[in-house]
DSSP file (Angstrom, degrees, kcal/mol; ACC not computed):
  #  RESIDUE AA STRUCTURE BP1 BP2  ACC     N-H-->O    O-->H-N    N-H-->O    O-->H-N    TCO  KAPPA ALPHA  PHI   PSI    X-CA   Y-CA   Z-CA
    1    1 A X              0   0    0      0, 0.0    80,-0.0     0, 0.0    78,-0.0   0.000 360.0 360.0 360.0 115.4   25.0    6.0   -6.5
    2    2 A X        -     0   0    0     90,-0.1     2,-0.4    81,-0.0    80,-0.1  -0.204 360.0 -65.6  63.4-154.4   24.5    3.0   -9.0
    3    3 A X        -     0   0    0     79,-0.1     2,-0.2     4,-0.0    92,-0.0  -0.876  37.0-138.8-114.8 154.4   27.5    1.4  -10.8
    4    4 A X     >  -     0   0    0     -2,-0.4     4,-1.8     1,-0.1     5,-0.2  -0.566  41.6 -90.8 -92.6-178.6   29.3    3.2  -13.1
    5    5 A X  H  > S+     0   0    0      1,-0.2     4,-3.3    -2,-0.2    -1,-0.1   0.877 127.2  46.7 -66.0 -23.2   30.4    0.7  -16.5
    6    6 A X  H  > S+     0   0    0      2,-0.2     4,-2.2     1,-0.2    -1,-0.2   0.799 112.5  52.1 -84.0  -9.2   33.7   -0.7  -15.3
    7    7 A X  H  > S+     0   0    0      3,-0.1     4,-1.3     2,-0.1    -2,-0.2   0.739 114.8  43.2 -62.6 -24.6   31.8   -1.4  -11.9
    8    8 A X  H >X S+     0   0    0     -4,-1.8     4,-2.1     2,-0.2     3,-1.4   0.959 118.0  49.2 -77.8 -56.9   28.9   -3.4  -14.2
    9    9 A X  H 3X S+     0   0    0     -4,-3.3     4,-2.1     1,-0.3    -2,-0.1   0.729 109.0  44.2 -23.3 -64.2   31.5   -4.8  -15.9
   10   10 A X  H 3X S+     0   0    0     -4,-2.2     4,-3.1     1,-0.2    -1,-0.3   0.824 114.3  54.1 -47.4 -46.6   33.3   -5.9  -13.2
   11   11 A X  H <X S+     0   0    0     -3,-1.4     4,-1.0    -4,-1.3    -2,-0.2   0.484 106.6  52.8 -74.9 -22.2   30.0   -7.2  -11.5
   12   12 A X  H  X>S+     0   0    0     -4,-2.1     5,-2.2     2,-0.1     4,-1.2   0.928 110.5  42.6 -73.4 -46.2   29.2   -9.1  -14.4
   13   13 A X  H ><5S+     0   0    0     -4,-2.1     3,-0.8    -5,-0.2    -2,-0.3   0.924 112.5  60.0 -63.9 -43.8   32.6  -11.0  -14.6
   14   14 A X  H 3<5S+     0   0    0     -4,-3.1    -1,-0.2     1,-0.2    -3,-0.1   0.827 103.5  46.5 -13.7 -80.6   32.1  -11.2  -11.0
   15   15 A X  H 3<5S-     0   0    0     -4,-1.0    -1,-0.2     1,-0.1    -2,-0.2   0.627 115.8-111.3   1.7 -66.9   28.8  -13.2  -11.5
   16   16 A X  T <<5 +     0   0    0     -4,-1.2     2,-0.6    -3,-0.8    -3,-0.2   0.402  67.7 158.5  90.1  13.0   30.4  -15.6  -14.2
   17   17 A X      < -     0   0    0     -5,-2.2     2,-0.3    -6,-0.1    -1,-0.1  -0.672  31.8-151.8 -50.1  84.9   28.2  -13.7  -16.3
   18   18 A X        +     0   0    0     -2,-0.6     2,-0.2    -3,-0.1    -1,-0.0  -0.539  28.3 150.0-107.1 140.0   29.4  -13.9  -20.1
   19   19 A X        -     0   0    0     -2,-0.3     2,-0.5     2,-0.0    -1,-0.1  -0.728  41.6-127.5-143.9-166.6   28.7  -11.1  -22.3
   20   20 A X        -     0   0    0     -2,-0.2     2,-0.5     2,-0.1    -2,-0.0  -0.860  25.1-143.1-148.5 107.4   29.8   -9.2  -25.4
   21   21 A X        -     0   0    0     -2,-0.5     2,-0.4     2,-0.0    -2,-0.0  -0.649  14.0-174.5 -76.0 111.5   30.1   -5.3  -25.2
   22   22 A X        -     0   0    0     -2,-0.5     2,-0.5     2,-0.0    -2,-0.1  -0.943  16.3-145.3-127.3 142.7   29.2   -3.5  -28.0
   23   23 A X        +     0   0    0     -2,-0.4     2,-0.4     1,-0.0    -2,-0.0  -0.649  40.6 152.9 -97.5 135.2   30.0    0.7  -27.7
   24   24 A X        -     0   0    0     -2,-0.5     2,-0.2     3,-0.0     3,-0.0  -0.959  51.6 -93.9-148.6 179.0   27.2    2.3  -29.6
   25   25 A X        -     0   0    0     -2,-0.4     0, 0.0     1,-0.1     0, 0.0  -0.641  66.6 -76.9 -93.6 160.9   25.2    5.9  -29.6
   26   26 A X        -     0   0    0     -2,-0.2     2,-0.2     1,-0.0    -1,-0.1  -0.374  54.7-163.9 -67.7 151.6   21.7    5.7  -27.3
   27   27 A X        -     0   0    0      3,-0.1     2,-1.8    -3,-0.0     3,-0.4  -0.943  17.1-136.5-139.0 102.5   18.9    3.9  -29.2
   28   28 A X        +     0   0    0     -2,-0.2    21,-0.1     1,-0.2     3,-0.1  -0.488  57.5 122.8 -12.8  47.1   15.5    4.0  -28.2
   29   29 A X  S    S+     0   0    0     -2,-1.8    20,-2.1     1,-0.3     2,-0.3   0.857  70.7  33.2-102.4 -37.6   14.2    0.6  -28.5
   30   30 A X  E     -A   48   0A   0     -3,-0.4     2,-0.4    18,-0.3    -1,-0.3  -0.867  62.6-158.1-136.2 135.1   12.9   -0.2  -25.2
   31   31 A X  E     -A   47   0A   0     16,-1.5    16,-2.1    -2,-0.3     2,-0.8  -0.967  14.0-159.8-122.4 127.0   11.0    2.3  -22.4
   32   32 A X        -     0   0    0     -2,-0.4     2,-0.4    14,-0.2    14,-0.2  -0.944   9.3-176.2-121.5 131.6   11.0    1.2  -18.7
   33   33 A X        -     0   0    0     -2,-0.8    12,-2.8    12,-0.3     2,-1.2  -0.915  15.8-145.2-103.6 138.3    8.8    2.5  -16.6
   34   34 A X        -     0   0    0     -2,-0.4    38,-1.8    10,-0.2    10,-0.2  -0.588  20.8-173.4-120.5 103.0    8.9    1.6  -12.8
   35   35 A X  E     -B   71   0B   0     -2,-1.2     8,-2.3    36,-0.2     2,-0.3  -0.276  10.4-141.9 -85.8 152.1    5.4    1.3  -11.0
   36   36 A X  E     -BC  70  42B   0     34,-1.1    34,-1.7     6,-0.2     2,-0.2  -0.702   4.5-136.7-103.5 168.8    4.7    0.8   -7.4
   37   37 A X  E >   -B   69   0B   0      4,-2.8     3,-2.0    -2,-0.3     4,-0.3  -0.765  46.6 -89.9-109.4 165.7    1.8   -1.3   -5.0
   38   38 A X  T 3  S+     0   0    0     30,-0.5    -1,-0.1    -2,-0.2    30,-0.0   0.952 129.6  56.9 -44.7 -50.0   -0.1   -0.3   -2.0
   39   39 A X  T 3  S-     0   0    0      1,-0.1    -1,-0.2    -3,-0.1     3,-0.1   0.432 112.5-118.2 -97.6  40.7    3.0   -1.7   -0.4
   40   40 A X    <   +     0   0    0     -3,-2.0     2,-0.2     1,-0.3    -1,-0.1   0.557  59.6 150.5  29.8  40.8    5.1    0.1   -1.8
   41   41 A X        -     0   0    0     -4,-0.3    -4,-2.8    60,-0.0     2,-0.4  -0.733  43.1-120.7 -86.2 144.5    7.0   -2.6   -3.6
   42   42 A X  E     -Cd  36 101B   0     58,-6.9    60,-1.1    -2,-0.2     2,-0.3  -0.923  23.9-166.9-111.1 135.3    8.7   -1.4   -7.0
   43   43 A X  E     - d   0 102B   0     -8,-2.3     2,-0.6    -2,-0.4    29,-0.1  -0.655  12.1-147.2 -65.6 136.2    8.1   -2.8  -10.5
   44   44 A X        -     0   0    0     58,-0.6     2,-0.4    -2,-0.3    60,-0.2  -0.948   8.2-164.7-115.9 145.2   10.0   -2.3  -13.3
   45   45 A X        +     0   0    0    -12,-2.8     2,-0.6    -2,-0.6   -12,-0.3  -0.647   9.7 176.8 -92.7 132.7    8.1   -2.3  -16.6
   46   46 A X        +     0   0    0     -2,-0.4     2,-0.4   -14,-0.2   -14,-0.2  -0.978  20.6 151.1-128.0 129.4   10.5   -2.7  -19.8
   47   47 A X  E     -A   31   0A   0    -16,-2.1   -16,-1.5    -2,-0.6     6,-0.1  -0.920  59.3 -85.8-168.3 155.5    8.2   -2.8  -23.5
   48   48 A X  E >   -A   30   0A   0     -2,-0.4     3,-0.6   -18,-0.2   -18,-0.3   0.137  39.0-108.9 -64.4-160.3    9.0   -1.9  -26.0
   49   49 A X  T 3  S+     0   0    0    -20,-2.1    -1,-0.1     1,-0.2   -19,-0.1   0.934 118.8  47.5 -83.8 -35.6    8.5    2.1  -26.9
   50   50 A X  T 3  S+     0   0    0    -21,-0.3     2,-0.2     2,-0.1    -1,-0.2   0.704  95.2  96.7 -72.8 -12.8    5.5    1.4  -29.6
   51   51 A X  S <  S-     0   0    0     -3,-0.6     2,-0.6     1,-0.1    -4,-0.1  -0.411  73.0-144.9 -97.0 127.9    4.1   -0.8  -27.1
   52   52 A X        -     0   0    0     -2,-0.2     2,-0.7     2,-0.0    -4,-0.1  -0.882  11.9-152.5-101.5 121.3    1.2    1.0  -24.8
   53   53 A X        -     0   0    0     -2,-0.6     2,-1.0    -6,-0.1     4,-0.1  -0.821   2.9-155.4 -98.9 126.2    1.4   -0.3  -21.3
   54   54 A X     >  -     0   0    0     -2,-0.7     4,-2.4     1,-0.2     5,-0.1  -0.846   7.6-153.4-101.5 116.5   -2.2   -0.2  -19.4
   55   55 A X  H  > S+     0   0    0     -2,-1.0     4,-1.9     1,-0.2     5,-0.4   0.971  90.1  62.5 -49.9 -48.2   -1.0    0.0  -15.4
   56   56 A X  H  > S+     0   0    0      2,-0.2     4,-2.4     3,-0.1     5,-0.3   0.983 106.9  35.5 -59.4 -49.1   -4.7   -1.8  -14.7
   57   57 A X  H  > S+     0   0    0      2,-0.2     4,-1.5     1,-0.1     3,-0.5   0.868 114.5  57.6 -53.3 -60.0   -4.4   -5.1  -16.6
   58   58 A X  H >X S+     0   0    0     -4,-2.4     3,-0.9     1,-0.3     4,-0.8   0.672 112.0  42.9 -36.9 -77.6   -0.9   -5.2  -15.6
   59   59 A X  H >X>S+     0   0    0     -4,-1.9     4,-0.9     1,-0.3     5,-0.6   0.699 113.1  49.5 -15.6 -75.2   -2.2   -5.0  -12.2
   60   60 A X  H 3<5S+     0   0    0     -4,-2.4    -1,-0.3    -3,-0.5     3,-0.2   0.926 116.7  43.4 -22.0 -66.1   -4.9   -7.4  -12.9
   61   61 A X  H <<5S+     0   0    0     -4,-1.5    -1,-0.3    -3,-0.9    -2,-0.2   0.944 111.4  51.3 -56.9 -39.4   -2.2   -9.9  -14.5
   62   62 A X  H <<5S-     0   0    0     -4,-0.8    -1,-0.2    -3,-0.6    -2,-0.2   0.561 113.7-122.6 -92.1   4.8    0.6   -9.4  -11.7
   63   63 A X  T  <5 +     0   0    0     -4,-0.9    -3,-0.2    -5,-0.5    -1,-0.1   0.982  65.4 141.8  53.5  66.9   -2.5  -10.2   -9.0
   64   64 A X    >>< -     0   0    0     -5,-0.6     4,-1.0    -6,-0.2     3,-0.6  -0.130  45.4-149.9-124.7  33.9   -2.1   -7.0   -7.1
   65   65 A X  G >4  -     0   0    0      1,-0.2     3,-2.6     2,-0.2    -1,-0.1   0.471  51.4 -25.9   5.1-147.0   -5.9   -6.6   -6.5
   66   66 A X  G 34 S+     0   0    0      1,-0.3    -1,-0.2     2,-0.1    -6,-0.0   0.689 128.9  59.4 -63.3  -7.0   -7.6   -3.4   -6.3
   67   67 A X  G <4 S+     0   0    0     -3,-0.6    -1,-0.3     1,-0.1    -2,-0.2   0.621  90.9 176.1 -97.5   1.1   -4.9   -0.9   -4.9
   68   68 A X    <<  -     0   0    0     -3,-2.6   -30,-0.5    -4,-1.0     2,-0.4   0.321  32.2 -52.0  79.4-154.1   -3.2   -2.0   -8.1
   69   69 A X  E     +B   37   0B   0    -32,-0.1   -32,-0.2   -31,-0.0     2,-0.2  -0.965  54.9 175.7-128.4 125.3    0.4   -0.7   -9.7
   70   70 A X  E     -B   36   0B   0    -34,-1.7   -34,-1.1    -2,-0.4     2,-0.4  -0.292  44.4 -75.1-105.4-151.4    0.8    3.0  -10.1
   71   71 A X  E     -B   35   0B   0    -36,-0.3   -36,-0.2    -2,-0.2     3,-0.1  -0.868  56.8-116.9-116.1 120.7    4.0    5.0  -11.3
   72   72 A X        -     0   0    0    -38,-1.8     2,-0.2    -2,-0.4   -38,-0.1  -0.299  30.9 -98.7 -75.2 167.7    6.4    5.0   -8.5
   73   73 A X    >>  -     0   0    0      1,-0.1     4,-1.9     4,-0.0     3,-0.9  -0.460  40.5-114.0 -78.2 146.5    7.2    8.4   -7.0
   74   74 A X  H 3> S+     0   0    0      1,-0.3     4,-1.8     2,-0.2     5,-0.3   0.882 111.2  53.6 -50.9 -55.7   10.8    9.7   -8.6
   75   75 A X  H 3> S+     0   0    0      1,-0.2     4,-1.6     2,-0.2    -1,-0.3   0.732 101.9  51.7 -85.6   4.9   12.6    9.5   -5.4
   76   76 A X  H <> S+     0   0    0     -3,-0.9     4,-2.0     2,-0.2     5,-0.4   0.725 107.8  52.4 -59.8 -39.8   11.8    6.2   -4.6
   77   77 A X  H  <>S+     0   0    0     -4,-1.9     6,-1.1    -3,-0.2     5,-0.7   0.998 120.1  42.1 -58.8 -58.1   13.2    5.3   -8.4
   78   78 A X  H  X5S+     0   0    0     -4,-1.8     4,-1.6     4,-0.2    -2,-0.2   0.963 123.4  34.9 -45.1 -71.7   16.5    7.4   -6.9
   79   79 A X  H  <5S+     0   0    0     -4,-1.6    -1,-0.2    -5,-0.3    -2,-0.2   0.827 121.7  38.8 -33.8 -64.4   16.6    5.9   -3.3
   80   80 A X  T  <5S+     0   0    0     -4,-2.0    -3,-0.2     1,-0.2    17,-0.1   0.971 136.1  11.9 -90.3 -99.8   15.6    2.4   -3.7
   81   81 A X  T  45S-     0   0    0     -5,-0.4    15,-0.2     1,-0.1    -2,-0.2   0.401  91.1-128.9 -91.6  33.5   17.4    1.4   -7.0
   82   82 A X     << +     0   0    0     -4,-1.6     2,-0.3    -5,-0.7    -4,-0.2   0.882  58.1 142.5  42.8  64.8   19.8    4.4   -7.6
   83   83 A X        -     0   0    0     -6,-1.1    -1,-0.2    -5,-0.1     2,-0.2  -0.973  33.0-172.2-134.5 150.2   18.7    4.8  -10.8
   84   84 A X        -     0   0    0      1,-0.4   -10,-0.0    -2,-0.3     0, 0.0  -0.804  54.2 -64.7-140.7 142.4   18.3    8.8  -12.4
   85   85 A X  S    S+     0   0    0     -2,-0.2    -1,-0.4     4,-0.0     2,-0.1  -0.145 103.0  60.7 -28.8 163.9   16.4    9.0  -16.3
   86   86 A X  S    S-     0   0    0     -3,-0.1     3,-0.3     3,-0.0    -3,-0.0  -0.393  89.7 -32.3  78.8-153.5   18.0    7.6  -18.8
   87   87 A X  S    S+     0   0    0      1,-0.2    -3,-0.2    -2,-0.1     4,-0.0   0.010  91.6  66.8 -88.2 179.4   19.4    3.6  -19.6
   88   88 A X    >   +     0   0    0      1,-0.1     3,-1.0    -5,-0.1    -1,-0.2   0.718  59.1 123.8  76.0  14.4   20.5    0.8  -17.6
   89   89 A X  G >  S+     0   0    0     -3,-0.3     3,-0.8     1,-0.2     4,-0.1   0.702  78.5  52.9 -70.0 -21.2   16.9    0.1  -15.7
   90   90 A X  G 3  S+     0   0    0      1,-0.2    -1,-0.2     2,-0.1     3,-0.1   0.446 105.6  53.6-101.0  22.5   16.9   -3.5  -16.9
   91   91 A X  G X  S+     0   0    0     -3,-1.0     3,-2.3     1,-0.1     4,-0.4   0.129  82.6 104.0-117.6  -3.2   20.9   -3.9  -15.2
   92   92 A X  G X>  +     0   0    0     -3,-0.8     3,-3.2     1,-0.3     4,-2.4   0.882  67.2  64.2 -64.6 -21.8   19.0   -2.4  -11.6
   93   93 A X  G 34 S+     0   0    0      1,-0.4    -1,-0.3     2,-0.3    -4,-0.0   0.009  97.0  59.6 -97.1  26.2   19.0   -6.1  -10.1
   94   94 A X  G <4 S+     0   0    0     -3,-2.3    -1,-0.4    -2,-0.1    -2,-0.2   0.619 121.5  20.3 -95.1 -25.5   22.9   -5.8  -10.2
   95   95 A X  T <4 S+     0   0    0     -3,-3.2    -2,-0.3    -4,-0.4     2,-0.2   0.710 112.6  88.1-137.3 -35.9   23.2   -2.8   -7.9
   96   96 A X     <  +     0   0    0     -4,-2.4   -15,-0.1   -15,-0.2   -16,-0.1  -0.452  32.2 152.3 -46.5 104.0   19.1   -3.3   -6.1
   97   97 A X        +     0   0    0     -2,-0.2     2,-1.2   -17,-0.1    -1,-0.1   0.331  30.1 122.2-127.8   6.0   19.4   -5.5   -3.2
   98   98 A X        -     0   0    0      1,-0.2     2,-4.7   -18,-0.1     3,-0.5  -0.526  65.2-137.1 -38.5  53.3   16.4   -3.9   -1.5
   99   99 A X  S    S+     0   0    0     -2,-1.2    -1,-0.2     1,-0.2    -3,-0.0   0.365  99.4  75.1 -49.7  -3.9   13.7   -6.7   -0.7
  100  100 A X  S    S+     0   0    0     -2,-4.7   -58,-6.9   -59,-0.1     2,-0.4   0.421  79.1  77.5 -85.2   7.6   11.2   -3.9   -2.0
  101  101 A X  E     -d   42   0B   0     -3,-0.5     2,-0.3   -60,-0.2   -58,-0.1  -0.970  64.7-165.5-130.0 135.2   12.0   -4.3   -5.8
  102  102 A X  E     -d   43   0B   0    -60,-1.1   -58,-0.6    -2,-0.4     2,-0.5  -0.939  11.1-154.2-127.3 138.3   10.5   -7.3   -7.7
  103  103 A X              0   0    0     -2,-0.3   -60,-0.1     1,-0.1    -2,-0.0  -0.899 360.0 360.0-125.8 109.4   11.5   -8.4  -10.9
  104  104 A X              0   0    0     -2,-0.5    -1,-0.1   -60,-0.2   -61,-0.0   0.330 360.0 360.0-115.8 360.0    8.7  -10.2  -12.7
């Protein structure tokens, strides 16, 4: 289920992906929330925590007409990009290879 960190790690270096690892305690900067469509395709939302997301504009903006984006169901979040509360939602397109998650 997901990667653990020497699997991201690994999957980054994989990649050619250069980065700089810094060990810290959780920080609370950023909230993602991960919405669905009528066709069940999954979003994920990242803004930052002070930041109010309204699901209808988004909708509006992402051009998803009237069946819109709503808050995907929790075991789709599980299933689809094997991801449980807590961090690492904006890493899911490392371990997501579903064609039903869209990364806008």
């Amino acid at each position: 289920m997901g990667f653990t960190k020497e699997q991201l790690l690994a999957r980054l270096k994989e990649l050619q992906i250069e980065f700089a690892g810094i060990d810290h305690s959780v920080v609370l900067t950023v909230e993602d929330q991960v919405g669905q469509d009528k066709k069940h395709r999954l979003y994920l939302v990242s803004a930052l925590t002070d930041t109010k997301v309204d699901m209808k504009v988004l909708s509006q903006r992402l051009g998803l007409g009237k069946g819109g984006l709503r808050m995907a169901p929790n075991d789709a979040v599980l299933e689809i990009l094997q991801l449980e509360g807590g961090g690492g939602q904006d890493l899911f397109q490392l371990s997501a290879t579903n064609s039903d998650v869209l990364n806008h």
